[in-house]
N, C-alpha and C positions, 0 to 999 in steps of 0.2 A: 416575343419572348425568346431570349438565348436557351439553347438547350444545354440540357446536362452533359457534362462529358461521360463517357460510357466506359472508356478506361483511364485508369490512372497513373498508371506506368510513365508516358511519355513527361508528363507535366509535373507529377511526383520527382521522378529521377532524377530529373533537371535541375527540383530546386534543391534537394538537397546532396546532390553535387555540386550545387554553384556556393549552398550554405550549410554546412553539417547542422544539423538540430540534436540535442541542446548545445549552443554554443558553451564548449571547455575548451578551456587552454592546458594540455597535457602537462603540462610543467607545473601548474597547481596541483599536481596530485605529492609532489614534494611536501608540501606543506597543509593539505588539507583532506579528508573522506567525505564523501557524501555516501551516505549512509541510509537508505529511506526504509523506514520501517515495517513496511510489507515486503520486504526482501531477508528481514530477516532469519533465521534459521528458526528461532525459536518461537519466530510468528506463524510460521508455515508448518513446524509438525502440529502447534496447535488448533491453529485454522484446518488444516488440510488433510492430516493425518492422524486424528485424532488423541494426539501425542505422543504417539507410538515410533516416531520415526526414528530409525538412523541410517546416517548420513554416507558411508561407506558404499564407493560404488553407485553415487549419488549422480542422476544423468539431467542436466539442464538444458532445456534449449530458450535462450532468449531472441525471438522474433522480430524481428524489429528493432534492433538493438541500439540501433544510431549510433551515438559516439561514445553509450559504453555506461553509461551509469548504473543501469541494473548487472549488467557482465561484471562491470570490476567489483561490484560488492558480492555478488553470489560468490565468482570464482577464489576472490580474499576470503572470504567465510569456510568456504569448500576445501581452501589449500590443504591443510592436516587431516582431510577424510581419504583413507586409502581408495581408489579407483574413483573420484568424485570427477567432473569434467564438468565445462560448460560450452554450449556452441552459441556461437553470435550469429547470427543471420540477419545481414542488411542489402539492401538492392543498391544501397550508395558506397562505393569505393574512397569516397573522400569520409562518411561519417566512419567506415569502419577502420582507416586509416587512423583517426584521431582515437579510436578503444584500443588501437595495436599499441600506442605511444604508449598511451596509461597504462596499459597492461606490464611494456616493458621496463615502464619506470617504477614501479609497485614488486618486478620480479614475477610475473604469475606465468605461470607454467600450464595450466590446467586449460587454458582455453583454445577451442576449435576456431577458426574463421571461415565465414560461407559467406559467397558474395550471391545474392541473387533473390528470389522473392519467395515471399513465405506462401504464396497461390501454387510453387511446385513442392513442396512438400514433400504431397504424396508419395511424386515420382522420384526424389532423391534418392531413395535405399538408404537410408539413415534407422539406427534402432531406435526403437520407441523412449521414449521420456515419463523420468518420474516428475518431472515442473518442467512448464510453460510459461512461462514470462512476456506477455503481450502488451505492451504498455503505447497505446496514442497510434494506433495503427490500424486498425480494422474499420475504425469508422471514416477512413480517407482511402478506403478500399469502392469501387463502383459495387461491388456485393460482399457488405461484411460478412453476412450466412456464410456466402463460399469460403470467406477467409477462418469462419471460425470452423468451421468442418475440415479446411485444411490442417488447423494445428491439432484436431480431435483426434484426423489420421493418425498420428504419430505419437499420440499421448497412451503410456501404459492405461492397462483396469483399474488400478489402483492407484495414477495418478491424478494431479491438479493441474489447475492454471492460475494464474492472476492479469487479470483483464481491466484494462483503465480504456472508457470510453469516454466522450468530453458529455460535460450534461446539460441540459437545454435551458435550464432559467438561467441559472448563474451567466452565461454564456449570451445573453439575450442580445447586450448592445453590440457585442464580437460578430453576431451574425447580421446586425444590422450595416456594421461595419465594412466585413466581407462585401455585401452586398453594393453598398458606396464606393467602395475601391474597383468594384468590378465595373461600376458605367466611368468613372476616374480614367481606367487604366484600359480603357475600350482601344485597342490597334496597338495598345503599348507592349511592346515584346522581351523590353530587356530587362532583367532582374534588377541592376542598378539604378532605373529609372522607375520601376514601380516601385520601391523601398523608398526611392526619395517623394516621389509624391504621396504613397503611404506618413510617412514622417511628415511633410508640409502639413495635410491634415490633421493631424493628430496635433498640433501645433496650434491650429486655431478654430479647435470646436467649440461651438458656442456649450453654454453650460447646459441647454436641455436636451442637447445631443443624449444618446443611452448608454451608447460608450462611457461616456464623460461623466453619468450620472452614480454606473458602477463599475468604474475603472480600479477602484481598490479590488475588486474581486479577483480580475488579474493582471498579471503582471510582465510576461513574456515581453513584449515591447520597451520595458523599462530595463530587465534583466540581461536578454542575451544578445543584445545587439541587433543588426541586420535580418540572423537567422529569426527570431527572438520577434520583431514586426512582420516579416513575411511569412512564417506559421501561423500566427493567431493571424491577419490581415488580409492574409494575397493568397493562402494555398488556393490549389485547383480545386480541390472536394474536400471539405469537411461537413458530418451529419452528428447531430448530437442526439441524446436520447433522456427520456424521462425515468423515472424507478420504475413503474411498469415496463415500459418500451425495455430495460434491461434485466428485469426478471423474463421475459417473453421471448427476449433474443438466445440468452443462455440456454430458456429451457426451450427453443426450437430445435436444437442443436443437440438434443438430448441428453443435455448436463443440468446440471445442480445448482442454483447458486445458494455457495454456502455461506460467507457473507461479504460485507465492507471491508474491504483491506486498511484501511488508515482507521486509525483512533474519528480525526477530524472530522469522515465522513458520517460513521456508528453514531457521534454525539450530534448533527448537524440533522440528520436523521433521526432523532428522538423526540416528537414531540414534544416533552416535558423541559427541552432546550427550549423551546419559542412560547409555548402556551402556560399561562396558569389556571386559568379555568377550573376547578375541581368536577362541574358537571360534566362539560365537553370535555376533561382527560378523560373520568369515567368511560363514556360513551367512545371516546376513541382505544382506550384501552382493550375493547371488545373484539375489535378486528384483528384479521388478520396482520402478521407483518407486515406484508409486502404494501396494506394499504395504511398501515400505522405510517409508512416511509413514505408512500405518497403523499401524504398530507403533511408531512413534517417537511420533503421537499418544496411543497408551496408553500406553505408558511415562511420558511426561511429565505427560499430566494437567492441561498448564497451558493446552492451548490454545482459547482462546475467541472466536475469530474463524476464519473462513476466506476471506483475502481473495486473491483470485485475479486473473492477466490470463486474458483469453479470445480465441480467435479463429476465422474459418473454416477454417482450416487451420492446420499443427501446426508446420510450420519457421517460425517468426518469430522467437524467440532468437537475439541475434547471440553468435559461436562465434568463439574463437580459433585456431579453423582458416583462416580467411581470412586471408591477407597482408597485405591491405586495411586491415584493422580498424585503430583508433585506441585503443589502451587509455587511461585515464586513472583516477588512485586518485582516491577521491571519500571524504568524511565522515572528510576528514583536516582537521582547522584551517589546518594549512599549506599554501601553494600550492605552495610548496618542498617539498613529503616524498618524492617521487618521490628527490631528488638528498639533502634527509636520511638515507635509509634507506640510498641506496646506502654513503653516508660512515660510517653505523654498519656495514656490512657490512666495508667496507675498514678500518675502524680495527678491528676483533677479527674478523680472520679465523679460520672455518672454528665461530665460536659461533654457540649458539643465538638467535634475534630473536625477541622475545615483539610481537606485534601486537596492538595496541586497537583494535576496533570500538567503535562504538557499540553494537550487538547482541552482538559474538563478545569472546572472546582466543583468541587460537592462538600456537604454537612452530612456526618451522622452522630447519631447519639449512642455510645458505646452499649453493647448487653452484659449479659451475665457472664458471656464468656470469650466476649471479644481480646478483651484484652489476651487472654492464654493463646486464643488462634494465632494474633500477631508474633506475640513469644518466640511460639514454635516455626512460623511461619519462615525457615533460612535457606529455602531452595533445594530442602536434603529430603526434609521429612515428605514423608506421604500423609493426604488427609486424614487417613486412618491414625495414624501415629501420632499428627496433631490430637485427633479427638483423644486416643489414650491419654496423650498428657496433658489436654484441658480436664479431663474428669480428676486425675491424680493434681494438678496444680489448686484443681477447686474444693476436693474431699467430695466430689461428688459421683462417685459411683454407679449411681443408678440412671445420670445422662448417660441417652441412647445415641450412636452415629446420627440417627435422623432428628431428632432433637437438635441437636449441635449446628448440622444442616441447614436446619429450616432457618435458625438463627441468621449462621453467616452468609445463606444463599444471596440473600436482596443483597449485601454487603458485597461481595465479590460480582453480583451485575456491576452496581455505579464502577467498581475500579476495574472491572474487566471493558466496561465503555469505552474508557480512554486507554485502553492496553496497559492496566498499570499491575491487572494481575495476568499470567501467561498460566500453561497445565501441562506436564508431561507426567507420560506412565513414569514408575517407579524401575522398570523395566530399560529405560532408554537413557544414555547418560547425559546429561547435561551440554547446551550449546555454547559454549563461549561467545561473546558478540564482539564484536572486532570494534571498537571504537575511535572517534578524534582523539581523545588522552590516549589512547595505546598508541595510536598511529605517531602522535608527535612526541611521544616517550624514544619510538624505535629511532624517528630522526633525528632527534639531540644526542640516540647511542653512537649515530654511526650509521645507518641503516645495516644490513644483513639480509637474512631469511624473513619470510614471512612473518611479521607479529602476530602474537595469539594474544586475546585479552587473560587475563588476571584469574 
């Protein structure tokens, strides 16, 4: 039996200096944002800061940053927050070169570059961070622990993180994969020569290969080229982990996981996605979360990532228990949907509403006071303000805030599932999200300064 390698520096380094990961072509950032939505502002005071945040003086460190895709969206986001910063830290000189290009061609000003590995941390002298951004890294570490204690170091009391580890069903025939390219590519030393016999195979697996069976699940080999087969196919160390295995890593570490950072994952992880059952939901309904998500991991089979927020402590979720809060529907096209939705409620009353996520669809059957919630619902008001002007829209005075509550709470789960409602204090101003249409409005201007959305 071949042993495990024990560090991962040498063979790591190597490959993504020979291949930046993810393969970007800096010159598309002329024309296009990648944008991912756990990076965005208004996902992170709500996931992480219990919507309290602002952004001023805002200190980022993205870990592992490779060629930039969580950098260029934070630091675009961050540009109009006075004293906000981001530092990139990558051990590859060629992937950080490819985030300097996009950086320069985008204008961004705001970002640090650190060549070297996120295991010295500690020792840098670098001031501690309100966000961590750890994305595809830790689990190609010889000791994630170590790597996640490293960025714990440097993380304020009061900050997060956002941690994407790869996940172990979904991922089932990639390791059997791995596995085959490794007695394949036995004495084969050169990167160009393992990517082409990676490719030959890949070329002719018979159909009950497991690869082959849930190749939709990923896609890297089709997408990024060279780099794109040699990450998911040929790295030196990759370890995936199960929901448990990542609730258990987090909290050995002495953090929190607060929860799923993508919509994709939250709904993919809801049992009531895969099962009908009314007995066995019942009965699984009973558990705890963390084992609601185990089983909803097996069941679906599809999940191949596990990208989490993290933190020192466990209340950082903003809750529509507070008055305070500011709800606003988000990953709607329209600015108007709020006052659209209510209009379809009012024009068929008492029908069912079929809702599009980008992740979800769900039904519900409107209440008594649904429709006024939506009304109101324009990203200004506070729940409480809502409820004032559901009671004056309905002549009904004598509805209590927790009346109202109980109504729209189920309702705002399903659309908080797929991130389509978001919550900030009333306290905190509003994030703008940098979007494709802003981005490719600024480039038909002319480009300039920084675009801010609308």
């Amino acid at each position: 039996m071949e042993s495990a390698p024990t560090d991962y520096l040498p063979g790591i380094r190597r490959q993504y200096e020979h291949l930046p990961y993810p393969h970007r072509d800096p010159e598309e950032e002329r024309t296009r944002l990648i944008n991912p939505s756990s990076e965005r502002l208004a996902n992170l005071n709500h996931y992480c800061y219990r919507g309290r945040r602002r952004f001023d003086d805002f200190r980022v460190l993205v870990a592992g940053g490779g060629t930039g895709d969580g950098t260029i969206y934070l630091a675009l986001q961050l540009a109009p927050y006075p004293g906000a910063k981001v530092v990139h830290l990558d051990l590859s000189t060629a992937s950080i070169a490819v985030a300097k290009r996009r950086a320069e061609i985008r204008g961004l000003t705001n970002i640090e570059w650190i060549h070297g590995s996120l295991l010295e941390l500690p020792d840098m002298g670098l001031a501690p961070f309100d966000y961590i951004n750890c994305t595809g890294v830790l689990m190609i570490l010889a000791d994630p622990d170590a790597g996640l204690q490293a960025l714990k170091s440097v993380l304020r009391p009061d900050g997060a993180l956002g941690l994407m580890l790869y996940a172990q069903y979904g991922r089932t025939g990639v390791y059997q994969m791995q596995a085959l390219m490794r007695l394949i590519n036995r004495g084969v030393t050169e990167i160009p020569d393992q990517v082409a016999h990676a490719r030959a195979m890949l070329a002719g697996l018979p159909r009950t290969n497991w690869f082959k069976r849930g190749e939709d699940l990923v896609s890297d080999h089709e997408r990024m080229g060279d780099s794109g087969v040699y990450d998911l196919l040929l790295i030196e160390q990759d370890r995936a982990y199960t929901v448990p295995e990542t609730y258990a890593f987090v909290e050995r570490a002495g953090l929190h996981l607060l929860d799923y950072c993508w919509a994709r994952e939250r709904v993919l992880l809801e049992p009531e996605t895969h099962l009908r059952n009314p007995e066995l939901l019942q009965r699984i309904a009973a558990y705890p979360l963390p084992r609601r998500r185990a089983i909803a991991e097996l069941l679906s089979g599809r999940l191949t990532r596990q990208h989490v927020y993290a933190a020192p402590d466990p209340d950082r979720v903003a809750t529509p228990d507070d008055p305070d809060m500011v709800p606003s529907l988000t990953d709607f096209p329209d600015p108007g949907a709020h006052a659209a939705l209510a209009d379809h409620i009012a024009a068929h009353p008492g029908q069912p509403v079929e809702v599009h996520l980008p992740e979800t669809t769900f039904a519900f059957t409107p209440g008594l006071c649904t429709e006024a919630v939506f009304r109101h619902m324009d990203g200004v008001n506070s729940l409480g303000e809502i409820y004032a002007r559901v009671r004056e829209d309905l002549g009904r005075p004598e509805l209590t805030d927790a009346e109202i509550l109980a109504e729209f709470r189920p309702l705002y789960e399903r659309f908080h599932l797929g991130d389509g409602i978001l919550l900030r204090h009333r306290s905190v101003p509003a994030t703008t999200e940098v979007t494709q249409a802003v981005w490719e409005r600024w480039r038909t201007e002319g480009g300039g300064p920084v675009p801010q959305a609308d």
